[in-house]
N, C-alpha and C positions, 0 to 999 in steps of 0.2 A: 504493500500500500504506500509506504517514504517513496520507496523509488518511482510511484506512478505519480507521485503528487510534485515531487523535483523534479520529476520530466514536463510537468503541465505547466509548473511554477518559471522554468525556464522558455518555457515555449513562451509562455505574457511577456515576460520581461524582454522580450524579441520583439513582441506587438504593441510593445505598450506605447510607442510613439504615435501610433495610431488611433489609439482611446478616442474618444470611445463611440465614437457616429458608427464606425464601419466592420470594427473590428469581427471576424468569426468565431475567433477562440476567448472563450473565458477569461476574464483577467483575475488572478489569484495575488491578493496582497502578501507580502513579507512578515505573517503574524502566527506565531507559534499556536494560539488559541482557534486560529479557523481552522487550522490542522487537525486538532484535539474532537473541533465540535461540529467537522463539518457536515454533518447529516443535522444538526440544527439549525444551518445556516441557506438563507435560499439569496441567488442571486438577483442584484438592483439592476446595474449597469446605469445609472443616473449621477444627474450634479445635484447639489444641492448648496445652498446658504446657510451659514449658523445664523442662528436666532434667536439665542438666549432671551429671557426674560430679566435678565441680571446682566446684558449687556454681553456675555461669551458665553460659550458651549464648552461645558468640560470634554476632552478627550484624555478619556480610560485609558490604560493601559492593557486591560482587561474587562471585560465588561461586570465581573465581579470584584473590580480593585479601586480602590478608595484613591490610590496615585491617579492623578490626571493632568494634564496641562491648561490651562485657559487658553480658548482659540475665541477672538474678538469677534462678533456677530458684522457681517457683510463678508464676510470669507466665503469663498466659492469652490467646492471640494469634490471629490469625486469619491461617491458610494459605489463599492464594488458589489461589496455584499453586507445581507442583516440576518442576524441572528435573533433567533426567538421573535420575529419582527418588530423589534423592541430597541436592538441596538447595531448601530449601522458603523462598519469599519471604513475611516479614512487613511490618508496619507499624507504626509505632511513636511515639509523640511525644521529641522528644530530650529536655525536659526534665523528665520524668517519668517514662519507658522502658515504658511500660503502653501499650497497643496502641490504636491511632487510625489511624482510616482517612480519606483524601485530606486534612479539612483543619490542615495545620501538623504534618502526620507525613515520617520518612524514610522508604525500605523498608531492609532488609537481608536477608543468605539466612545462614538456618541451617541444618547440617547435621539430618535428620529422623532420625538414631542418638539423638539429644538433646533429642528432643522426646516427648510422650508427650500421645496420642492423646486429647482430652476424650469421656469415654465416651457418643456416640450410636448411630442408627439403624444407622450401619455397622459401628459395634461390635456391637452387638447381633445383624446379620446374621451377621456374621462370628462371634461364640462360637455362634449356635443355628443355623449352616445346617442340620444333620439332622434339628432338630425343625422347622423352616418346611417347612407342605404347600402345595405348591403347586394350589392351588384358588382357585376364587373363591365369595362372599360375599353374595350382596344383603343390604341394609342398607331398608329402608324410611324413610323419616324423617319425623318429628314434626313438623307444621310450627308448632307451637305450642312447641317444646322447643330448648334448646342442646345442641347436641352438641358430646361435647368429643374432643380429639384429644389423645394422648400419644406423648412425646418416644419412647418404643418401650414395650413389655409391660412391667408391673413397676416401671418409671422411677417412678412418682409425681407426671411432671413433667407437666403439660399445657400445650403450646408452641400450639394453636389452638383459638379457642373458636369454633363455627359461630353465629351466633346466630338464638333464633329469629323465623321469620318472614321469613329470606334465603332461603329457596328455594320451589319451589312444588308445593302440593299433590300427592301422588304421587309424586315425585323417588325413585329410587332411588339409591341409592351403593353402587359395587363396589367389593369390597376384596380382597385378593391380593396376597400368600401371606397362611395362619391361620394363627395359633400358639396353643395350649393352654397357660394360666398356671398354677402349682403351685394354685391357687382353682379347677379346672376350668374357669374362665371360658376362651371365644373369642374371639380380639382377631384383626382382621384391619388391614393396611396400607393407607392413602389413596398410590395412587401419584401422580396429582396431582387438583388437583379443584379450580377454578377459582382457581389460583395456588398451593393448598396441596398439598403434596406431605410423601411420606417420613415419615407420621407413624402412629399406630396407634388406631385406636377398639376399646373394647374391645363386641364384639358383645349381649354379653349382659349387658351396663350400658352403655348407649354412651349416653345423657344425666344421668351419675356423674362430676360434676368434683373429686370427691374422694378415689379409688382411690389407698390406700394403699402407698406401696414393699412391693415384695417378694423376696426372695431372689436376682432375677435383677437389682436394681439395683446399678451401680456407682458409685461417688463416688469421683472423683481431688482430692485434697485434699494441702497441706502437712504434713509430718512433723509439724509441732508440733498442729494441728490433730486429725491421724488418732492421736496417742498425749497426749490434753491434759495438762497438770500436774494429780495430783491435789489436791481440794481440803481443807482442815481437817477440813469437816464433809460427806463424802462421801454423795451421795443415796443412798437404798437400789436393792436390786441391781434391776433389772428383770426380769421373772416370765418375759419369755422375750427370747430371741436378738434382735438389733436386725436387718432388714433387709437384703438385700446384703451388700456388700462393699463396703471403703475402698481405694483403692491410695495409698502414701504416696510421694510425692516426696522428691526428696534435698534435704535443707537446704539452704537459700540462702547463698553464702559470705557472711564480714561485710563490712563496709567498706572495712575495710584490705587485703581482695584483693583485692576488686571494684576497687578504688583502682590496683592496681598490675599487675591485667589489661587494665585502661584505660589505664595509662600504655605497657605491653609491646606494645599493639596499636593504640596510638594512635587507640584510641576516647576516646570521651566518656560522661558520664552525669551525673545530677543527684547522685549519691553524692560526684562529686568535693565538692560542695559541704561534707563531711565534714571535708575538708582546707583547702577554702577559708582558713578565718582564716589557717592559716598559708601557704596561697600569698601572699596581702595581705601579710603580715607580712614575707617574701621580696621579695618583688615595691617593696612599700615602701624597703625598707633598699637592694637595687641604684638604685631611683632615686635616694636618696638621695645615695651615695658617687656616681653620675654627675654629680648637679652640684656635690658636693663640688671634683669631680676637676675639673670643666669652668673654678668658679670662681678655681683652682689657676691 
């Protein structure tokens, strides 16, 4: 069973610059505990935002250990896999706490009460199951043209560009489930299609790499971001509603709790570095009276 799981565990770490839109194989983090529990553990493949209510997301060591680090809310991390559905393993660099995957990262498990979802495909499933019809789609394709793929209906966001002249004359492409955009346009789903999967071509512009957000886009963004300071000389108003919807996250606490959640939980972070001077300046002064004392 080690030697099947070191062989899976090196095959990610080959794919892992690929994370996580397209990948085929499993990505397995660097955590002795997924090892131990992994028939309790089912796989995410998702980002996620910390979200604390306290301003940061502890990251466990273990999902049963009191050691955790404070990871400041607006981080953007990658859930590979959760356990007991309960607690979600990240990755992270210790001296930055911004997410890094195998090389010079730790893992740690966050509670998933605390984290909040970056809004994709399975978001999107999930607010529009009533309107996805289950059908399918032929697509014809251009083999003179790129076709572009988006992140879901409405996103704005285009995560694959096909490009052209990769496929060949005639090709068709099925898509399933449709969905109808407030534009009337048809967008149908690539469930996979030679490595690409989960993404949405819109039917009736489907070689349009410029398809504007619309009403059904979500953007999870920081408080300070989703409500900016105004400015002096404020632009004029715009003539109509802006696209979507913002979800704001909870501020990030400052320094000096982050400081003193790290010290309560005997985590770490680069924020200690806040305090540094005066740990030196401590740290300096007991050396000192030691050899004071010694030369006593």
């Amino acid at each position: 069973m080690k030697r099947i799981f070191t062989f899976l565990l090196l095959a990610a770490a080959l794919c892992a610059l690929a994370l996580p839109a397209a990948a085929d194989i499993a990505y397995l983090p660097r955590d002795n505990f997924i090892e131990k529990h992994w028939d309790e553990c089912s796989y995410m493949n998702r980002w996620f935002w910390t979200n604390g209510s306290d301003g940061y997301v502890l990251a466990h060591n273990t999902p049963d250990s009191k050691d955790a680090t404070p990871l400041p809310n607006g981080g953007k991390y990658y859930i590979s896999n959760v356990y007991q559905n309960k607690w979600g393993v990240l990755e992270y660099d210790p001296d930055t706490l911004e997410n890094a995957l195998v090389n010079g990262s730790v893992s740690g498990w966050v509670d998933m009460d605390e984290m909040v979802a970056d809004y994709d495909n399975a978001s999107f499933h999930a607010d529009h199951a009533s309107a996805l019809r289950d059908e399918t789609a032929e697509l014809a394709l251009d083999k003179a043209r790129t076709l572009y793929c988006y992140k879901y209906p409405g996103s704005g966001e285009v995560t694959e560009e096909i490009a052209d002249g990769w496929w060949d004359d005639g090709m068709v492409l099925n898509l399933s489930p449709l969905f109808t955009d407030p534009a009337g346009r048809t967008w149908g789903e690539i469930g996979y299609f030679y490595g690409i999967r989960n993404c949405w071509v819109c039917i009736d512009d489907p070689y349009n790499g410029a398809l504007p957000p619309d009403e059904n886009c979500v953007t999870v963004a920081t408080s300070a971001q989703a409500t900016p300071e105004p400015t002096e000389a404020p632009a004029p108003a715009e003539t109509s509603a802006p696209a979507g919807k913002t979800v704001a996250l909870t501020p990030a606490a400052d320094d000096a709790t982050l400081q003193q959640a790290a010290k309560d939980n005997r985590g770490s972070g680069p924020y200690l570095a806040a305090g540094a001077g005066g740990v030196v300046v401590v740290a300096a002064a007991v050396l000192a009276a030691a050899l004071r004392k010694k030369r006593k």
